[in-house]
FIKEMI-671604 format. One record per residue: residue in three letters; x negated, y, z of N, C-alpha, C in turn. Coordinates in steps of 0.001 Angstrom, whole numbers, plus 500000, padded with zeros to 6 digits. Layout:
BEGIN
ALAXYZXYZXYZ;...
***
This chain:
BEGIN
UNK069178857708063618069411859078063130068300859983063657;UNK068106860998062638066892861543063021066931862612063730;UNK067109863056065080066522864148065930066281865301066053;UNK066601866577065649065799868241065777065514868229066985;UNK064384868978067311063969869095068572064899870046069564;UNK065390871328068583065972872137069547067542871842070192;UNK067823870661068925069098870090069465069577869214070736;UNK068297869016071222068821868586072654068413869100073834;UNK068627870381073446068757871500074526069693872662073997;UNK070464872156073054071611873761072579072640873510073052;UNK072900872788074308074024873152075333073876874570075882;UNK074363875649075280074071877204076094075790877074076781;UNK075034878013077959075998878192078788077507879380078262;UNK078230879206077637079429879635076937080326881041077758;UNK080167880101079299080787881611080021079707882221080675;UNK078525882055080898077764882868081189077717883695080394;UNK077677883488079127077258884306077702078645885451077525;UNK079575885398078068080792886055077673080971886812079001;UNK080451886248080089079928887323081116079007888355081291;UNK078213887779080286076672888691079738077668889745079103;UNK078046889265078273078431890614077250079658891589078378;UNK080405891041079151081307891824079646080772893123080546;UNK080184892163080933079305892935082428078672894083081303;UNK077998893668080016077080894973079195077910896033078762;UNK079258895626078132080417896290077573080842897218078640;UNK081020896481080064081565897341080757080525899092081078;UNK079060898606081509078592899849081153078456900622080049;UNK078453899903079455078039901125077731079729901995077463;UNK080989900920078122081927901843078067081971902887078682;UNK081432902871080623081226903977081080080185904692081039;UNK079630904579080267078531905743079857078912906269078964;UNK079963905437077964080808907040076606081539907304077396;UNK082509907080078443083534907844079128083232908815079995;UNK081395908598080393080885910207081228080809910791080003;UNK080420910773078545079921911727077481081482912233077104;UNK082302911347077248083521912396076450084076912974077667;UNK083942912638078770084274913988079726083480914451079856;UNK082191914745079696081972916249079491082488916931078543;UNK083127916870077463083871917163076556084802918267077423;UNK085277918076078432086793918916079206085686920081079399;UNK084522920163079964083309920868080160082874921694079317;UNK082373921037078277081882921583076985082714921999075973;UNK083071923299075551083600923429074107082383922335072906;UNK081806922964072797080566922321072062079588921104071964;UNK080515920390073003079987918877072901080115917932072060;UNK078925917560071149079413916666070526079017915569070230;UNK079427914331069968079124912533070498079546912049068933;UNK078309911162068937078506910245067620077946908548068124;UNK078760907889067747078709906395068455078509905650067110;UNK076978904795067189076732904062066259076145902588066670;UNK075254901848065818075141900563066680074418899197065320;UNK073962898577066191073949896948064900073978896315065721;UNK074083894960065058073681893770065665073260892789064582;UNK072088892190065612071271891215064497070721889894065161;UNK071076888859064393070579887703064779070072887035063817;UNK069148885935064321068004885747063554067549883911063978;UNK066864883523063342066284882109063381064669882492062876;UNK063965881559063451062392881555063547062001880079063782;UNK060965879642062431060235878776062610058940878904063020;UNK058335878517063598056710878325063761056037876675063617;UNK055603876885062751054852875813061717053350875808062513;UNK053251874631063472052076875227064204050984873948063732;UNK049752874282063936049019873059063444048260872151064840;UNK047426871124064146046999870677065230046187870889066315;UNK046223871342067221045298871603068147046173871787069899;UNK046357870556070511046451870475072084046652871810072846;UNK045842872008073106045329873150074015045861874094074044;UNK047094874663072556047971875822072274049318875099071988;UNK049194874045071433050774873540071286051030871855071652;UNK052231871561071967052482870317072429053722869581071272;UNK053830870508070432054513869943069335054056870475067862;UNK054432869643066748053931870324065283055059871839065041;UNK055737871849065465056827872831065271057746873358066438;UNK058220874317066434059008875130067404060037875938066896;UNK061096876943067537062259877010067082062504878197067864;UNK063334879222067430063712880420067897064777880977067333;UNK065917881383068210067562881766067938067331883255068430;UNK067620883872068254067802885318068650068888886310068021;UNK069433887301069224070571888191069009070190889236069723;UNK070935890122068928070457891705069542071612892816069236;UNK072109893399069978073085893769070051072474895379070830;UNK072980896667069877072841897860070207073690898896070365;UNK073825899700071046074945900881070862074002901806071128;UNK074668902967070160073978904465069804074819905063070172;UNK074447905887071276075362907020071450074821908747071298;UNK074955909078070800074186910595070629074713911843070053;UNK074378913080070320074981914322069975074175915243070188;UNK074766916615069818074428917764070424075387919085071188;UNK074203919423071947075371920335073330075115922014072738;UNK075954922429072723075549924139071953075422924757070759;UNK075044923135070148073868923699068828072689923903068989;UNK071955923439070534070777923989070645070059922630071610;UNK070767921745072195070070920874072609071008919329072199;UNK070248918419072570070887917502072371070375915872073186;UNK070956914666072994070816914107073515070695912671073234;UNK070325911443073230070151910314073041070345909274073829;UNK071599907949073788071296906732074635070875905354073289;UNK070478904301073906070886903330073281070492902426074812;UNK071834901586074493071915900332075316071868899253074414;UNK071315898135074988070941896637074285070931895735075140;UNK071578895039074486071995893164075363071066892597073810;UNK069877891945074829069199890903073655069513889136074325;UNK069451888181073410069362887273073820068569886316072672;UNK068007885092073645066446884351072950066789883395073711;UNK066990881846072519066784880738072936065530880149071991;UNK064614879294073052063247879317071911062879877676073010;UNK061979876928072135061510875651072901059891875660072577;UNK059413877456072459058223877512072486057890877168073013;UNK056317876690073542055587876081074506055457877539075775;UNK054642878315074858054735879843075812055565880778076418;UNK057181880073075676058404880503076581058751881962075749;UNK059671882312076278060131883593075598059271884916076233;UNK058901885303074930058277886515075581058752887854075987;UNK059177888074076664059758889855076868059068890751076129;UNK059863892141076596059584893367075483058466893708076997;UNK057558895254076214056884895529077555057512896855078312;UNK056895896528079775057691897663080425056845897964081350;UNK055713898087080802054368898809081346053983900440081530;UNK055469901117080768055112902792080887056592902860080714;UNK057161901964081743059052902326082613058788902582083720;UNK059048903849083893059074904128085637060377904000086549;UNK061947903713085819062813903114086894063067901769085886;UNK063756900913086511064349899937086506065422899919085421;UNK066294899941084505067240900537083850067735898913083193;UNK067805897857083969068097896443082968068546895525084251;UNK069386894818083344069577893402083933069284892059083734;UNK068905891079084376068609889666083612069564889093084129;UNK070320888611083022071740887224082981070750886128083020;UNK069618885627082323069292884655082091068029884413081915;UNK067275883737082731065569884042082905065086882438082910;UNK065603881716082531064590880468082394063632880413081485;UNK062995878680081408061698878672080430062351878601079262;UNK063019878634078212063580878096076962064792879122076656;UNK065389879701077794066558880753077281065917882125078083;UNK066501883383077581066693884447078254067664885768077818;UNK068202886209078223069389887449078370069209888462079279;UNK068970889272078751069181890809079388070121891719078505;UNK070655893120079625070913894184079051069740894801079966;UNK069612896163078688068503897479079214069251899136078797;UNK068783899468079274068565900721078631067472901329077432;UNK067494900937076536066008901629075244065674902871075505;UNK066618903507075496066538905401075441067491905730075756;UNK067060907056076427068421907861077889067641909157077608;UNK067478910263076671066910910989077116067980912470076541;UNK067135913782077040067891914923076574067017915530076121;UNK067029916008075112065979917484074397066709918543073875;UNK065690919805075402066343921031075001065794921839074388;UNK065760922904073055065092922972072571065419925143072462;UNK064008925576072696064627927055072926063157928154071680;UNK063974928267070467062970928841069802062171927620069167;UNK060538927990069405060227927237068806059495926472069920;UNK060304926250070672059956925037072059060796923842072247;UNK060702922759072264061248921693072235060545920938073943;UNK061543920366074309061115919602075794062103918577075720;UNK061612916926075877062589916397075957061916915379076991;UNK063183915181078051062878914538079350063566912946079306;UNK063097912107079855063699910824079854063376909778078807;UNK064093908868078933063193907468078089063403907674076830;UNK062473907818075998062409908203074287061140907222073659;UNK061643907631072473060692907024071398059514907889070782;UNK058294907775071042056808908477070663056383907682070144;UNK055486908499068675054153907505068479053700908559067232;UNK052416908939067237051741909669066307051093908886065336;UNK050278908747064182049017908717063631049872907642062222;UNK049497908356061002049766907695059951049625906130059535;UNK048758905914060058048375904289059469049629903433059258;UNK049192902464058471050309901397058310050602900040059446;UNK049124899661059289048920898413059853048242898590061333;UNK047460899350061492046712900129062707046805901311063129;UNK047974901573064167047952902863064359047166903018065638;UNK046442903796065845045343904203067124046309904527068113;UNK047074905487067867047823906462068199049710905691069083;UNK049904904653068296050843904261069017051298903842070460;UNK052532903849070953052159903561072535052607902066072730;UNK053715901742071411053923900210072026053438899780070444;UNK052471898571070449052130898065069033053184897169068206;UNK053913896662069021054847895504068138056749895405068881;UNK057392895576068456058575895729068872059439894414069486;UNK060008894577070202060678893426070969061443892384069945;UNK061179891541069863062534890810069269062698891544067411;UNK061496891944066983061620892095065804062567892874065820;UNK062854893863066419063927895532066233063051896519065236;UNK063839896977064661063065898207063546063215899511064670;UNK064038899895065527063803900304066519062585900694067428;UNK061782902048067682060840901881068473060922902221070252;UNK060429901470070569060835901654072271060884902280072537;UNK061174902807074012061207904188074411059975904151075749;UNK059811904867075813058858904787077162059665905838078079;UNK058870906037079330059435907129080411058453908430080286;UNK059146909424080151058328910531079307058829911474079571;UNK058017913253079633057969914178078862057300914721077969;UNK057834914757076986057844915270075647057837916700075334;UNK056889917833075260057008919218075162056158919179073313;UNK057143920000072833056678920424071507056567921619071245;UNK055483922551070796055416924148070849055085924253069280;UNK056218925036067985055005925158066982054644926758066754;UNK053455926863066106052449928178065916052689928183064623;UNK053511928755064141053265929183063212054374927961061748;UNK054106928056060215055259927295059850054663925533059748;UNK053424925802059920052522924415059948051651923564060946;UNK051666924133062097050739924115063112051496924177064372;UNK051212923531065447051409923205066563051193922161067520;UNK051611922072068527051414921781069842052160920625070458;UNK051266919630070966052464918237071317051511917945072592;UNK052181917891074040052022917133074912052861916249075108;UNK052504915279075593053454913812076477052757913629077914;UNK053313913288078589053328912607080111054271911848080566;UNK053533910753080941054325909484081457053566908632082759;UNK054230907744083202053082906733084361052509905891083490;UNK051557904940083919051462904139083385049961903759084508;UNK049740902295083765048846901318084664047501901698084050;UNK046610902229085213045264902301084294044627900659085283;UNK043584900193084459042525899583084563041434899630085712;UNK041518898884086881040145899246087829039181898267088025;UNK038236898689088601037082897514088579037039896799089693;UNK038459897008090659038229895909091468039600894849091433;UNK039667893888091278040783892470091032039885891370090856;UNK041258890810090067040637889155089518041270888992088682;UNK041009888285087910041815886820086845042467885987087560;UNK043758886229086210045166885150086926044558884158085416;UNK044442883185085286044764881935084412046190882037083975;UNK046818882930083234048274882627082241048388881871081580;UNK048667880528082130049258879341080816050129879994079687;UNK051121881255080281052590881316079699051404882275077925;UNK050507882909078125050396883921077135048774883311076976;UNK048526881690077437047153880947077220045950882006077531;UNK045836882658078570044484883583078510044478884363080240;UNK043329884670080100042831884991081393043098886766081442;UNK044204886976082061044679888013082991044488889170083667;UNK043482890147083588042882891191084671043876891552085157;UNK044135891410086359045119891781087760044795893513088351;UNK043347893725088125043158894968089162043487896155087931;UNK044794897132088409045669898537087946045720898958089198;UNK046007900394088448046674901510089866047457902258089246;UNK048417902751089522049554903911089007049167904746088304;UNK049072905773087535048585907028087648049399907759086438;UNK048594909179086083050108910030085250049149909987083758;UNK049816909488082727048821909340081601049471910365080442;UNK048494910800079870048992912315078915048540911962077578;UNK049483912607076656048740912703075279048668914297074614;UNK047630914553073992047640916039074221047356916048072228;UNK048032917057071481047978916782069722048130917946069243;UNK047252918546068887047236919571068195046920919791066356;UNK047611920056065454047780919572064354048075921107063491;UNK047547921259062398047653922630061413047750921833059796;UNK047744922898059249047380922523057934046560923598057072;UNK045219922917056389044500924181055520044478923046054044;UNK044620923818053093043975923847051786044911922382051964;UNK045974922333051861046891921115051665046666920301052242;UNK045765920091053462045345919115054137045742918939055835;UNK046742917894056058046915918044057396045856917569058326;UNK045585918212059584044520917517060562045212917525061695;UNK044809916727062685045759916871064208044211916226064618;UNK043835917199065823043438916765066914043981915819068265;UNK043363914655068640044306913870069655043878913634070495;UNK044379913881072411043442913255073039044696912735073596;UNK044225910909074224044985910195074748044382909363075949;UNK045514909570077008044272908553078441044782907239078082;UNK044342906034078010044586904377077626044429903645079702;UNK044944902997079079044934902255080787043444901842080524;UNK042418901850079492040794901264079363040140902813079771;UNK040872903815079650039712904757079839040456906162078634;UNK039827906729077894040251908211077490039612908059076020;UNK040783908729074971040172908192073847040583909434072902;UNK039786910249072362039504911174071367039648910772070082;UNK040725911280069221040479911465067897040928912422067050;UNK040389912214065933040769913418064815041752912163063202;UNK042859913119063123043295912852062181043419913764060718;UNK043223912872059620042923913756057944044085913053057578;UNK045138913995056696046233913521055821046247914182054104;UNK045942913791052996046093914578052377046138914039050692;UNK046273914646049920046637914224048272045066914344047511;UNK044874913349047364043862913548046133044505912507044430;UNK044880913841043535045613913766043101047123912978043360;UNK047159912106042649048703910582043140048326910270043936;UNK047180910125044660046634909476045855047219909677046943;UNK047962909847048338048112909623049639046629909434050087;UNK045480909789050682044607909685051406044545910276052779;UNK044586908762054225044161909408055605043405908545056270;UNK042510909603057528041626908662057856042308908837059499;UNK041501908239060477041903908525062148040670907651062287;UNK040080908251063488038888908369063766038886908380065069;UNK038630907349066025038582907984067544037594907345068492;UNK037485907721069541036265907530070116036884907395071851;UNK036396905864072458037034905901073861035803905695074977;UNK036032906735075958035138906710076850035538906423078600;UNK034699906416079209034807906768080360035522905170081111;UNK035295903868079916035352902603080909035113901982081720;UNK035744901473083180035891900988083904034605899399084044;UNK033813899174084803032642898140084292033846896643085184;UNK034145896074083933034907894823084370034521893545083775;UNK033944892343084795032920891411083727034185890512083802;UNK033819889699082274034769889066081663034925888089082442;UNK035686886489082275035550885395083093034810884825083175;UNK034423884053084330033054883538084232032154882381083153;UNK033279882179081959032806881149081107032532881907080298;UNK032458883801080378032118884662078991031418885173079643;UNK030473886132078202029641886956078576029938888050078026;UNK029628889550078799029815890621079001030817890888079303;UNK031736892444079385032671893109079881033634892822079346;UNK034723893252080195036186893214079443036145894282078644;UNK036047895417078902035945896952078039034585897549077991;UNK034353898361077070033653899144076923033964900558075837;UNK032626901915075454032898902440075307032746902080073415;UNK033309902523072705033487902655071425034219902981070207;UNK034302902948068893034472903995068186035220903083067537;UNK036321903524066653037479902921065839037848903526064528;UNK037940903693063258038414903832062233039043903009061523;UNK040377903916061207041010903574059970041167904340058928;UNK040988903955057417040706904457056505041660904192055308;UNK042921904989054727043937904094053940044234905327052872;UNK044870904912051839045716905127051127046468904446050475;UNK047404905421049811048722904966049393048902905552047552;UNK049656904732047443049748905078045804051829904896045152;UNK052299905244044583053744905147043875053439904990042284;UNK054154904075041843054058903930040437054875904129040274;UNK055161904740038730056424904969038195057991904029038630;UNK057290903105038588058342901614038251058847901582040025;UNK058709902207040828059345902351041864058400900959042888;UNK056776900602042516056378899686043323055146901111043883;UNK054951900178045306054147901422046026053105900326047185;UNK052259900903046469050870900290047025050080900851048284;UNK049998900297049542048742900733050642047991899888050926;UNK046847900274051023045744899958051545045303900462052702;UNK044085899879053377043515900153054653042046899201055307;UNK041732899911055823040532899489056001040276899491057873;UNK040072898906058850040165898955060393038179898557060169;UNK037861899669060864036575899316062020037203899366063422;UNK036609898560064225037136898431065503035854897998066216;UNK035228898749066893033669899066067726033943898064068924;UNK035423897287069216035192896651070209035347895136069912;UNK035577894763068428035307893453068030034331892452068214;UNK033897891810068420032962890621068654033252889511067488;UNK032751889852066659032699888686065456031786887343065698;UNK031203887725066787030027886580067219030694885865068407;UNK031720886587068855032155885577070635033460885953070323;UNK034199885163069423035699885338068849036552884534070960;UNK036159883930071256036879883621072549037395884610073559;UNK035642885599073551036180886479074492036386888039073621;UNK036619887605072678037604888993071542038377888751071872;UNK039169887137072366040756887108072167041544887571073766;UNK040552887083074674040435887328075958041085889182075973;UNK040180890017075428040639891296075014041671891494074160;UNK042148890850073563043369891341072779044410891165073462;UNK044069889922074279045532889563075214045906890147076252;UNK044912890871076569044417891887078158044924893280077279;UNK045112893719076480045699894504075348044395895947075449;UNK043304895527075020042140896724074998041590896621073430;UNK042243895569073116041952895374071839042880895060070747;UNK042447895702069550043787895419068479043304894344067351;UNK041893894131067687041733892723066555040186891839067264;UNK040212890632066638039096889820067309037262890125066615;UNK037741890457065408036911890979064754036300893070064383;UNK035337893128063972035221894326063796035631894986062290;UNK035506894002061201035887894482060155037403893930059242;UNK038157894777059039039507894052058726039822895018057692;UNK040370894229056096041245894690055417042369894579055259;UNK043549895479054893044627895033054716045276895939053324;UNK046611895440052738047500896130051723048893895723051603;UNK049241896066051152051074896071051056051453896497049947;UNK052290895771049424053005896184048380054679895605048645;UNK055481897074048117056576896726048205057579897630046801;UNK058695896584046535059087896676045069060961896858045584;UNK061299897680044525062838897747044415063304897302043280;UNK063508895486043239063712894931042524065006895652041819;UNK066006895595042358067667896435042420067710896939043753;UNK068621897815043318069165899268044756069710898212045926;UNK069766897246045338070324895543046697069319895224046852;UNK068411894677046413066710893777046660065967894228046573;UNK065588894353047755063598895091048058062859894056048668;UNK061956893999047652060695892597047964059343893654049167;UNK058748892765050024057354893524050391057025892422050640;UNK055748892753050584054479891817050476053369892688051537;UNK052469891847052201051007892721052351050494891351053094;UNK048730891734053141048082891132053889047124891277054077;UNK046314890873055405045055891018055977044052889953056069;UNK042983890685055471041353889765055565040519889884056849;UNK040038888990057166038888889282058539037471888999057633;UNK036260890389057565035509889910056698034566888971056829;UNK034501888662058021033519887920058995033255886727058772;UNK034647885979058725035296884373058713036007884554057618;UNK036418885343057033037252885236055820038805884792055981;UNK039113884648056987040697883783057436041491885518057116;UNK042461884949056478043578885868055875044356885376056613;UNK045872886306056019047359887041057109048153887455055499;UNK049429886504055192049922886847054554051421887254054476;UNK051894887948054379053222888663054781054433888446054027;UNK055969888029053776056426888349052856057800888534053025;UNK058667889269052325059898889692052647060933890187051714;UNK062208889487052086063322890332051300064545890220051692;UNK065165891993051216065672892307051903066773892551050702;UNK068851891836051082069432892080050216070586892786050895;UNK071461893266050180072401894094051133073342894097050648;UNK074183893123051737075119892197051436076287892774051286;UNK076414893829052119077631894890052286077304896427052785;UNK077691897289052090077574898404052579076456898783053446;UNK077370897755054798076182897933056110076078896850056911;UNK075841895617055971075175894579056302073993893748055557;UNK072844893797056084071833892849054885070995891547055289;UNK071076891156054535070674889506054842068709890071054616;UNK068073888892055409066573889343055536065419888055055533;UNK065173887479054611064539886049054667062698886196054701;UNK061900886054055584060500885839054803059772885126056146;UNK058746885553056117057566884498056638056233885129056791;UNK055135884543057411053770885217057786052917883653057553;UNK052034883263057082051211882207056690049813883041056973;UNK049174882239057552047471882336058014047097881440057674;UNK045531881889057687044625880690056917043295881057057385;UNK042299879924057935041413880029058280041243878996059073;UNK039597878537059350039204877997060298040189877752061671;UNK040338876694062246041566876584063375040265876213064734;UNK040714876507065612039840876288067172039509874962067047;UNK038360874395067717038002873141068307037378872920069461;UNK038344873711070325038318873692071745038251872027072710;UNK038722872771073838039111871322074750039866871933075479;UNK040327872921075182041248873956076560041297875391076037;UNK042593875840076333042851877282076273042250877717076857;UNK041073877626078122040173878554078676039210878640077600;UNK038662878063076779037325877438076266037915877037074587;UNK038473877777074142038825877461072589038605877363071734;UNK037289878019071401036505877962070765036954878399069503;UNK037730879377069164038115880299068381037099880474067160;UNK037618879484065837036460880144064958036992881338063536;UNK037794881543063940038368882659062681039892883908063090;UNK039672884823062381040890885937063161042115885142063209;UNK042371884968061422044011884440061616043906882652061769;UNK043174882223061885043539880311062082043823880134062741;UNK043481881083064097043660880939065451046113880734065724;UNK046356881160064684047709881880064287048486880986063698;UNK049961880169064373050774879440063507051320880557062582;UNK051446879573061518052674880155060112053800880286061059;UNK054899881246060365056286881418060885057165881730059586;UNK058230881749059922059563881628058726060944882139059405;UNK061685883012058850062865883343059822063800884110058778;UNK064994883852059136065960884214058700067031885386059316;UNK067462886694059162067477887681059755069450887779059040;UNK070217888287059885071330888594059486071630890248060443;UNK071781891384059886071715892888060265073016893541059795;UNK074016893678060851075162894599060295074867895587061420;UNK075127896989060583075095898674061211076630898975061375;UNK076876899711062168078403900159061969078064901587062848;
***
């Protein structure tokens, strides 16, 4: 009889798992039982309790090459479980939690990867379950309050930020890819002050901690994420500063943002030329840290340089809606794809290459079935990124979610994850396939 791989390891532990959830239940209960007593407090308090949960299956279709995988295929179970709790106090301020118990059984080679918690300044989680092949936590996502007086807004505590239009490349974002495939965006540890001037124009600071980059450490060798590591950070208070108007129908926001690489300037254009959606973001990072790569590469980990993205968007009658986009990225190396990847994994970089297209299209087959599609070219190597998805809705407020990501290109002919010899953006990339089940209540 023939074998699945993940089947002889899906003995999960049954009462651990029912301890996981108790132990999570029990706080998320007392955290609505502090919100409805303030209720005895507040005439004007008011609490709305919402939530999903979603679990999911993941294939990865990996190809041949040693050095990244030890099997043709791999396997991934995942659950995610949320509560929303939120309101407003007065009529004039208000407030936000969400708590989450995730859980991930996977027989990846690289193990389960966590969400990041690189700009959390307390602790707010628990781990039930931390081995190589399973893991369970509860966290906290977001805990925050925003009080808002006129036309001033301040909101303190762990929230969700992220500026800049793009689809596929946002400059501007603070976390690039979401934990566990949540439509959900993280929260970081933050203040949030919003001032507006006027009915179009205004004022956005953020401040948070976060890890900048120094020039003195070393390289750790990470088997778990295959790549070489920069160890040397220091604490420090990192700001985003956005100033944004509108003339002649055209939105612009000025942006300055500190990056754990150094300080990065840009200008954003939003605007209609005719049916068109047309925006660009434009930014420029300076003031890097001199950090030489590992000793089997040549040149720096960072440097200073310039980034554009260039997109629009289009709606057709028939309810299908087209984007495009275009990424320059000044810190690509199309010539030393090894130590591009070295940088992407060290996270200073958002692609291996300098020139990248991408588009999307997505269709409302019926008010139940929405198809999307998109994908990305590397122009260099030519290796494409193809996307696909659909989404049916099974009940009210539950929808079933089936698709997949397929790459193509040149694959490594290394001898080692130090030394991989990386010859294309996406080959480097197993196919994946997954099956998504999402009820809201």
């Amino acid at each position: 009889m023939k074998r699945h791989p993940w089947k002889k390891q899906s003995n999960l532990p049954i009462d651990d798992f029912f301890l996981m959830l108790a132990g999570t239940f029990k706080k998320i209960l007392f955290s609505v039982l502090v919100f409805y007593s303030s209720q005895l407090f507040a005439e004007d308090f008011d609490i709305e309790i919402s939530g999903s949960v979603q679990s999911g299956y993941k294939l990865y279709d990996h190809y041949s090459f040693s050095p990244y995988f030890d099997q043709d295929s791999t396997q991934e179970f995942f659950s995610v479980a949320r509560i929303i709790v939120e309101g407003d106090i007065y009529d004039q301020h208000s407030y936000e939690l969400h708590a989450v118990q995730a859980y991930d059984y996977s027989n990846v080679k690289t193990g389960v990867g966590g969400r990041d918690v690189s700009m959390l300044s307390v602790d707010l989680s628990d781990n039930w379950i931390n081995d190589a092949d399973r893991s369970a936590h509860s966290y906290i996502d977001r805990a925050n309050i925003k009080f808002s007086v006129q036309d001033l807004d301040i909101q303190v505590g762990r929230l969700a930020t992220s500026f800049g239009k793009p689809t596929f490349w946002n400059l501007f974002d603070y976390y690039g890819s979401p934990y566990l495939g949540q439509e959900y965006k993280a929260g970081i540890d933050a203040v949030k002050i919003d001032k507006a001037v006027g009915n179009f124009s205004g004022l956005t600071a953020v401040l948070n901690e976060q890890n900048v980059l120094t020039s003195s450490g070393s390289y750790l060798e990470n088997s778990a994420v295959q790549s070489y590591q920069w160890l040397g950070s220091k604490e420090e208070t990192g700001y985003l500063l956005r100033g944004y108007t509108n003339y002649h129908d055209i939105d612009y926001a000025l942006l300055y943002k500190r990056e754990p690489e150094g300080h990065r300037l840009g200008l954003e254009m939003d605007g209609e030329w005719g049916p068109i959606n047309m925006y660009d973001e434009i930014t420029y990072l300076w003031g890097t840290e001199t950090i030489s790569m590992p000793d089997s590469y040549q040149g720096n980990l960072v440097k200073n340089y310039f980034m554009n993205v260039l997109g629009a968007s289009y709606r057709f009658d028939n309810e299908l809606q087209l984007t495009a986009e275009h990424l320059f990225n000044g810190v690509g190396d199309s010539d030393n794809l090894d130590a591009s990847d070295v940088r992407l994994k060290n996270g200073v970089s958002t692609s291996l290459n300098s020139h990248l297209s991408a588009a999307s299209l997505s269709y409302e087959f019926t008010p139940l079935l929405i198809g999307r599609y998109d994908t990305k070219v590397a122009w260099a190597d030519s290796s494409n990124q193809h996307n696909f998805s659909f989404h049916r809705s099974v009940t009210d407020n539950t929808d079933f979610v089936i698709g997949g990501q397929m790459n193509f290109g040149k694959r490594p002919n290394g001898t080692s994850w130090q030394n991989p010899n990386i010859q294309s953006e996406f080959g480097r990339l197993s196919s994946t396939y997954y099956v998504e089940l999402k009820h809201y209540f």
